[in-house]
C-alpha positions as CSV (number, residue, x, y, z in Angstrom):
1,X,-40.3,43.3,-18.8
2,X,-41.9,40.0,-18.4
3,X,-39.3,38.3,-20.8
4,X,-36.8,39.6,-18.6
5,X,-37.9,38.3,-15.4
6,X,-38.3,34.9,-16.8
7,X,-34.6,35.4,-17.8
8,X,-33.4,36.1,-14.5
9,X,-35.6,33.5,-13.1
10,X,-34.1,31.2,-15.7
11,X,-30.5,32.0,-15.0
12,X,-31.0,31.8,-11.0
13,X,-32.6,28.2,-11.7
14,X,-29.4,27.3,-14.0
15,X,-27.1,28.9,-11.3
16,X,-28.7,26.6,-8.3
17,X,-28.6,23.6,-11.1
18,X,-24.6,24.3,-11.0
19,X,-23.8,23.7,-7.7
20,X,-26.2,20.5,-6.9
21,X,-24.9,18.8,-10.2
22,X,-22.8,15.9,-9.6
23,X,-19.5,18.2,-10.4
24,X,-20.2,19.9,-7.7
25,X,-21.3,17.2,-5.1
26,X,-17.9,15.4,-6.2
27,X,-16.3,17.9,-3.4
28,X,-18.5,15.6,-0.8
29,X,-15.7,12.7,-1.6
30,X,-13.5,14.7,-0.1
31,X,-13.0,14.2,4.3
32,X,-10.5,16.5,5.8
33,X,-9.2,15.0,9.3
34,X,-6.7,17.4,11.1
35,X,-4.0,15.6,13.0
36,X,-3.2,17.3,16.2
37,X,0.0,15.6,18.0
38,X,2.3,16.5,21.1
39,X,5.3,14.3,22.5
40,X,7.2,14.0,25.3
41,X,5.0,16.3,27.7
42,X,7.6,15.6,30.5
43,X,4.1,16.3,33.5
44,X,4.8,20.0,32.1
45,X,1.5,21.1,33.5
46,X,1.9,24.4,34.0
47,X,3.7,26.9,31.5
48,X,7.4,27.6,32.1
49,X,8.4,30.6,34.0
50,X,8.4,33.8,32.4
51,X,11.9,34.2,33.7
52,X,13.1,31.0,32.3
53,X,16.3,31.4,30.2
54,X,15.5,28.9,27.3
55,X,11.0,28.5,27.4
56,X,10.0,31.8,29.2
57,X,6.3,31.4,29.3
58,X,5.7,28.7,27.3
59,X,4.0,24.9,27.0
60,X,1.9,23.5,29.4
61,X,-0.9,21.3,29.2
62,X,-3.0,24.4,30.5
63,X,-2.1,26.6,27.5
64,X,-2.0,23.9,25.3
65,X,-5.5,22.7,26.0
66,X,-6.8,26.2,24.9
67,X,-4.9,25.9,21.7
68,X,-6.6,21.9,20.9
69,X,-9.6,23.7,21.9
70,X,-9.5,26.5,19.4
71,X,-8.5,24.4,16.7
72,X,-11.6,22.2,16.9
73,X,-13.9,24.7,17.1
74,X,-12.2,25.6,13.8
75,X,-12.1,21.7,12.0
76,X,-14.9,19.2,12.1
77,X,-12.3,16.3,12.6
78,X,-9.9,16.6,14.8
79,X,-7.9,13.6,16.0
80,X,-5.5,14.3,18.8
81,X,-2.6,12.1,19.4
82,X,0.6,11.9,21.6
83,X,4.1,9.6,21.3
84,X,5.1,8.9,24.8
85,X,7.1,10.2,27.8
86,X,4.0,11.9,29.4
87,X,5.5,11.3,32.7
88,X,8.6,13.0,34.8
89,X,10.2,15.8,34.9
90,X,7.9,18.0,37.3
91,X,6.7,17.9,41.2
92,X,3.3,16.8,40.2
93,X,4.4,13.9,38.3
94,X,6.4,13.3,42.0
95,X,3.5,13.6,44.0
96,X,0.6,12.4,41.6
97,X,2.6,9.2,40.0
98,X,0.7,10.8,36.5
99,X,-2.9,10.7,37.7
100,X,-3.2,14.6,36.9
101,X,-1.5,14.0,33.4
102,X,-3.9,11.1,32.4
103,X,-6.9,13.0,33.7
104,X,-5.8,16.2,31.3
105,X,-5.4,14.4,28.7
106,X,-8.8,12.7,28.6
107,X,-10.4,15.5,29.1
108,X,-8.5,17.1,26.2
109,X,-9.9,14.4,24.0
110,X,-6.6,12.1,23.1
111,X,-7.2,9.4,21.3
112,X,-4.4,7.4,21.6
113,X,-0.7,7.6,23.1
114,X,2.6,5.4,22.9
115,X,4.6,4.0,25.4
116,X,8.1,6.5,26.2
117,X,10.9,5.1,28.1
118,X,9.9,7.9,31.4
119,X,6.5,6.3,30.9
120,X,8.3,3.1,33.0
121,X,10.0,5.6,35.9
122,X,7.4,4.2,38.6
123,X,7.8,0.7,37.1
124,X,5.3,-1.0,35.0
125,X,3.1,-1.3,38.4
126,X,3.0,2.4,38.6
127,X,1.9,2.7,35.1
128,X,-0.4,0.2,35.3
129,X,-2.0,1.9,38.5
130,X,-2.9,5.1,36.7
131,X,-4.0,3.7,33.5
132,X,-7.4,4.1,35.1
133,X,-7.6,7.6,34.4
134,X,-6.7,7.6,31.1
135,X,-9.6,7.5,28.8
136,X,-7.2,7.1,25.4
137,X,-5.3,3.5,24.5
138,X,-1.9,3.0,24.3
139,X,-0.5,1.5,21.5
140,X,2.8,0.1,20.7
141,X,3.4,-3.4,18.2
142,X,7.3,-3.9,19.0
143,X,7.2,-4.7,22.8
144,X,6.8,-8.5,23.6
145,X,4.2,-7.6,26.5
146,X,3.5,-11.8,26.9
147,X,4.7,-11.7,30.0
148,X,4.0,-8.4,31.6
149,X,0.9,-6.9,33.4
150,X,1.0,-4.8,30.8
151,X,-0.1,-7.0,28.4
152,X,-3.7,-6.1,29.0
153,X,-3.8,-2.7,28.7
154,X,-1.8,-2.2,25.5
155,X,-2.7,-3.4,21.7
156,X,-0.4,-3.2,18.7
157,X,-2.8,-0.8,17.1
158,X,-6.5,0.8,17.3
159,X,-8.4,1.5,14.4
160,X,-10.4,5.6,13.9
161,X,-13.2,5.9,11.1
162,X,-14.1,9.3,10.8
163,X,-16.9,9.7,7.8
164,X,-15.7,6.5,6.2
165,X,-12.2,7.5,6.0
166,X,-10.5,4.2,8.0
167,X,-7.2,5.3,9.8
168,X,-4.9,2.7,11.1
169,X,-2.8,3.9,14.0
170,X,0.3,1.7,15.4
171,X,3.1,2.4,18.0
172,X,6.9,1.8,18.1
173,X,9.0,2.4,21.2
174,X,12.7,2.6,22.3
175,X,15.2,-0.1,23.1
176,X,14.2,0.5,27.2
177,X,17.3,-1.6,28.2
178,X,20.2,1.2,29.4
179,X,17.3,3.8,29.3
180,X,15.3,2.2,32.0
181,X,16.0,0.3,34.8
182,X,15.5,-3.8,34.2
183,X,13.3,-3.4,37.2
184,X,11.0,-0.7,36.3
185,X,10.4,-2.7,33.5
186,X,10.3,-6.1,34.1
187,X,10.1,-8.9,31.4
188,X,9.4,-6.8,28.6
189,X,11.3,-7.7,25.7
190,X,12.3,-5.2,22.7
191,X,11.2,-6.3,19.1
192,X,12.6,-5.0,16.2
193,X,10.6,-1.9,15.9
194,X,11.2,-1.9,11.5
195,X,10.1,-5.1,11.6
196,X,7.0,-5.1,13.8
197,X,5.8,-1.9,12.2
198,X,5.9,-3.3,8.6
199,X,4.2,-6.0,9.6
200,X,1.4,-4.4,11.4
201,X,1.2,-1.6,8.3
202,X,0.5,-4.1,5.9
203,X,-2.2,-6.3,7.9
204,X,-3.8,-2.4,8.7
205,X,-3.6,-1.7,4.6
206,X,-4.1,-5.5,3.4
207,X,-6.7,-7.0,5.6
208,X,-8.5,-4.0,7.3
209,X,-8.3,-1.5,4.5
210,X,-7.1,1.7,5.7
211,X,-7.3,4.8,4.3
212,X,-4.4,6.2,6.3
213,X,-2.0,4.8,8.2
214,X,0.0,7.0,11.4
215,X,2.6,5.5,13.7
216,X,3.3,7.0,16.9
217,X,6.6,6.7,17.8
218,X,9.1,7.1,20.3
219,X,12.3,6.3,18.6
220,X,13.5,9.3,18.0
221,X,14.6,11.6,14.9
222,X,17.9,10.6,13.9
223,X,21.2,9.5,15.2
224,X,25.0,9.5,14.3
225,X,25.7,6.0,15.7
226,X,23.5,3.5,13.7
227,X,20.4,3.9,16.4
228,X,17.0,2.6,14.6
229,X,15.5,6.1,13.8
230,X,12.1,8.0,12.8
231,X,14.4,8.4,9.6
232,X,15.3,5.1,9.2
233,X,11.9,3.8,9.7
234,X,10.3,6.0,7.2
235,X,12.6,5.1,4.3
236,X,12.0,1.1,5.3
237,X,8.8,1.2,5.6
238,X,5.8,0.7,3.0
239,X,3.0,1.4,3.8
240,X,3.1,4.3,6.6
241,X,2.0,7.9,5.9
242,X,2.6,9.9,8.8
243,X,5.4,8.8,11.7
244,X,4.6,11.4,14.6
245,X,7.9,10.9,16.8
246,X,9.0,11.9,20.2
247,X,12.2,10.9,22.7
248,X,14.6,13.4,21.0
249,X,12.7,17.0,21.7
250,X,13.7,17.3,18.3
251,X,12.0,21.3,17.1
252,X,11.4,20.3,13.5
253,X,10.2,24.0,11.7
254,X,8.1,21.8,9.9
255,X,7.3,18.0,8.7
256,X,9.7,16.3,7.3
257,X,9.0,14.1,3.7
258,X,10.9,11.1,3.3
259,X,10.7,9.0,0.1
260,X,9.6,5.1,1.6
261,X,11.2,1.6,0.2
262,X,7.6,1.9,-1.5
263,X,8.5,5.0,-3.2
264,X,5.9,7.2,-1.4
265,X,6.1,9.8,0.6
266,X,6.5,9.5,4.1
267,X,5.8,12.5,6.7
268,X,8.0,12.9,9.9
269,X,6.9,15.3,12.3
270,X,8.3,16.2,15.7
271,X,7.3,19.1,18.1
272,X,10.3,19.7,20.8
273,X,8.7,19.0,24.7
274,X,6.8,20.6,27.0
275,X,3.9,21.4,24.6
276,X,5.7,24.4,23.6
277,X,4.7,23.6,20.2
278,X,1.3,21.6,19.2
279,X,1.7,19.7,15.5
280,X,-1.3,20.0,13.0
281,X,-1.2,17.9,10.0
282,X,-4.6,18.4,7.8
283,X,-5.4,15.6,5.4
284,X,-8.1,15.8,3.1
285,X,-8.3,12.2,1.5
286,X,-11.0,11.0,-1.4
287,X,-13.0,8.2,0.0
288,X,-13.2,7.3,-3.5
289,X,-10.0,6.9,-4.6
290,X,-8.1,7.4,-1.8
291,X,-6.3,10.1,-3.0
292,X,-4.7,12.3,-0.4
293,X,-4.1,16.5,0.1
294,X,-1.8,17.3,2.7
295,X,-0.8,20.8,4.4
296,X,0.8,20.8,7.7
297,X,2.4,23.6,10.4
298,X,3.3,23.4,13.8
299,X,1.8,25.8,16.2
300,X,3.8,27.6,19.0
301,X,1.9,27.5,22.3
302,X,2.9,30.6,24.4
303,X,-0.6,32.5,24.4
304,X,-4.1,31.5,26.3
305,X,-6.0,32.5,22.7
């Protein structure tokens, strides 16, 4: 009887050595960061109609915010990002000028946003009025802000470490001239948005060593007339991982992977408008290596739970 307590006693001692030994601790290398992302909002604050004839009951930032809420009660890191056109296309964005949308969305927990082309539809003054009540940055690298009030509140990318994993984030944004009126937005001057994005991928890989790299976009997904694209960029560029795009209200089912000029995959996603859908994208990246797991879905957002 004695010998075969101090078996069992052995054996629970060998099973506890099993999962402290370094084979088992290797799994702490791994960091898995959800990427939540919206686009093109349009000041949909409230859900759509139950009697409307295309989005009965669905979107919102209401409805939505449950959903962002659930989800990080679920994941430890959750970064929450949006690419542009937050403003117009409701009576609140008419009578707030976007105050109620920036206030949501900080107290959603965004971390960043790019500039959309109905972002400049109270002219850069009107944007540049609200930005106090937005508690996330706005990013974009391919607008020449130099001579713009703007200039101040914008930056061509922000930096998020989340247990050690580094994760550049950068912003590219429509050609605004024919979209926006010269007067809404003022001396800004379009960049080549390839261009500017390869540029600003490489110093975030090169010089400041990130793990992974997301651009926020609002080019949109693809075009039959030689428009620069979410597509085009992708296969161009080298050092992106994820492009999260807006301006089309393209309803992808699911990411997109394109093959980059560097021979890597490169993930597309874009979720329609309206917050009728909500994108997740979980990476689980090895801080060692820097290897990198990806599964992705995009969530409808029709229900409060």
């Amino acid at each position: 009887m004695s010998k075969r307590r101090d078996f069992i006693k052995s054996a629970l001692t060998l099973s506890a050595a099993m999962f402290t030994s370094p084979l088992w601790a290797k799994s702490s290398d791994w960091v898995k960061i959800s990427v939540v992302h919206t686009n093109d909002m349009h000041s949909r604050i409230e859900p759509f109609p139950t009697n409307d004839p295309k989005y009965p009951g669905l979107g919102g930032f209401a409805r939505l915010s449950a959903k962002i809420r659930n989800i990080r009660n679920e994941e430890e890191n959750v970064l929450l990002l949006d690419a542009g056109d937050i403003f117009q296309g409701t009576p609140y964005f008419n009578m707030y000028g976007g105050e109620l949308e920036f206030k949501l969305m900080s107290k959603m927990g965004y971390f960043a946003s790019t500039l959309g082309n109905h972002d400049f539809d109270n002219g850069v003054d009107g944007l540049v009025k609200q930005l106090k009540h937005a508690d996330f940055q706005f990013i974009n690298c391919n607008y020449d802000l130099s001579d713009s009030i703007l200039k101040d509140h914008v930056v061509p990318y922000k930096i998020k470490e989340i247990q050690g994993i580094k994760i550049g984030i950068l912003g590219v944004g429509v050609e605004l001239k024919g979209l926006v009126d010269k007067k809404n937005y003022g001396n800004i001057i379009y960049e080549d948005p390839i261009i500017n994005a390869n540029k600003v991928a490489k110093e975030l890989k090169e010089k400041e060593r990130c793990d992974l790299i997301i651009c926020l976009s609002h080019l949109g997904y693809s075009y039959s007339d030689g428009k620069v694209s979410d597509q085009d960029l992708a296969r161009e560029n080298e050092n992106i991982d994820l492009i999260i795009g807006g301006h089309t209200h393209t309803f992808l089912k699911k990411p997109k992977k394109v093959k980059s000029k560097s021979n890597k995959m490169c993930i597309i996603n874009q979720v329609g408008w309206a917050g009728i859908n909500l994108g997740k994208i979980d990476f689980s990246i090895h801080k060692i290596s820097g290897e990198k797991e990806i599964s992705s879905r995009n969530l409808i957002v029709k229900t409060l739970v």
